[in-house]
PALUMPA-6131 format. One record per atom (N, C-alpha, C, O, CB): residue number from 1; atom name; x, y, z. Coordinates in Angstrom, 2 decimals. Glycine has a CB too. Layout:
BEGIN
 num atome       x       y       z
 NUM    CA       X       Y       Z
...
***
This chain:
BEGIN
 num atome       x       y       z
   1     N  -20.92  -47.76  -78.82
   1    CA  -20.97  -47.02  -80.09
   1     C  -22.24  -46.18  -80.13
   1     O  -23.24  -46.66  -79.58
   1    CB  -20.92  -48.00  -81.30
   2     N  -22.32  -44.95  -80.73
   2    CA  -23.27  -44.21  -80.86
   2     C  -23.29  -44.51  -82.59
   2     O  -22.39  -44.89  -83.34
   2    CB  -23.03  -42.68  -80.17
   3     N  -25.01  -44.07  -82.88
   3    CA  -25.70  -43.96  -83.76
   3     C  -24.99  -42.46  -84.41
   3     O  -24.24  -41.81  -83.69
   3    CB  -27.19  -44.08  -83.25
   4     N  -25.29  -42.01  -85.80
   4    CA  -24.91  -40.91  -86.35
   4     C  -26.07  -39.78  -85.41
   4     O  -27.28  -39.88  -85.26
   4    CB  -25.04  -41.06  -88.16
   5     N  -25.14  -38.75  -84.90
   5    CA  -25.99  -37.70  -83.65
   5     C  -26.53  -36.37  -84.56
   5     O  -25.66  -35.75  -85.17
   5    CB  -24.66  -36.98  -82.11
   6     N  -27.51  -36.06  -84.63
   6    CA  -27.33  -34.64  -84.98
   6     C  -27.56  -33.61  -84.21
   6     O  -28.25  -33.60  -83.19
   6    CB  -27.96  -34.36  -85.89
   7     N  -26.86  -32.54  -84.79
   7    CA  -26.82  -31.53  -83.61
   7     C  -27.69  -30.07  -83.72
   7     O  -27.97  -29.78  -84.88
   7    CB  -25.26  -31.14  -83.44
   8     N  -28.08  -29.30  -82.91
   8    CA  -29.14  -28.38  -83.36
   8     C  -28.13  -27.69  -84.48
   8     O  -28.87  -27.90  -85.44
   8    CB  -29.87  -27.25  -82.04
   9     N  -27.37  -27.26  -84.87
   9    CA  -27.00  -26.51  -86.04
   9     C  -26.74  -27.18  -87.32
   9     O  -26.12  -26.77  -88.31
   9    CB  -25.91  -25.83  -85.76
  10     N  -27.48  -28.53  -87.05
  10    CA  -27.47  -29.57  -88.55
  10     C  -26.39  -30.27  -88.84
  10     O  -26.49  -31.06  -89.77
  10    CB  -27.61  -28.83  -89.90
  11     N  -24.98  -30.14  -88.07
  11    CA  -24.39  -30.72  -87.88
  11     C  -24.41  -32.01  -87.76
  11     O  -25.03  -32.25  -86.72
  11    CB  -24.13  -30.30  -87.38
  12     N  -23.93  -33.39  -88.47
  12    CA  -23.83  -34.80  -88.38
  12     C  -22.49  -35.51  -87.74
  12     O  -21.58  -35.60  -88.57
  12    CB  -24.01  -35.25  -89.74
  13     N  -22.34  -35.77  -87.08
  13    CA  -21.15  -36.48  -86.42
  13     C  -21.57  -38.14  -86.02
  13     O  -22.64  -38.57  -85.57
  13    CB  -20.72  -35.55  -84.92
  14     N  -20.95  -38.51  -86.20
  14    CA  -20.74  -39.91  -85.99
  14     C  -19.77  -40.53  -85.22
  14     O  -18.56  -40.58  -85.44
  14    CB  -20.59  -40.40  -86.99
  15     N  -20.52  -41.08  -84.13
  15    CA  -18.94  -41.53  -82.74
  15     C  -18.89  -43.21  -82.87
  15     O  -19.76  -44.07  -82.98
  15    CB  -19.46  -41.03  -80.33
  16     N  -17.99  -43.21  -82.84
  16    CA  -17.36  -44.54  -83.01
  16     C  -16.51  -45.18  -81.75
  16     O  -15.50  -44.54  -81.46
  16    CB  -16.40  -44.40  -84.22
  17     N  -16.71  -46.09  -81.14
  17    CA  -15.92  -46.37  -79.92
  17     C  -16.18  -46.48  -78.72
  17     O  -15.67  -47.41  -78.09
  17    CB  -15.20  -45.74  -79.78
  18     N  -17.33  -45.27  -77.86
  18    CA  -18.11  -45.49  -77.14
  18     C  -18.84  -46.34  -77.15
  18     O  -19.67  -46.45  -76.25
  18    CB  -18.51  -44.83  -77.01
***
């Protein structure tokens, strides 16, 4: 599982499963 990622355009995604 990944932590909530942010991305250079401020973007928040959150991966679940890995």
């Amino acid at each position: 599982s990944y932590d909530p990622a942010y991305f250079g355009n401020g973007t928040k995604l959150t991966v679940l499963g890995e």
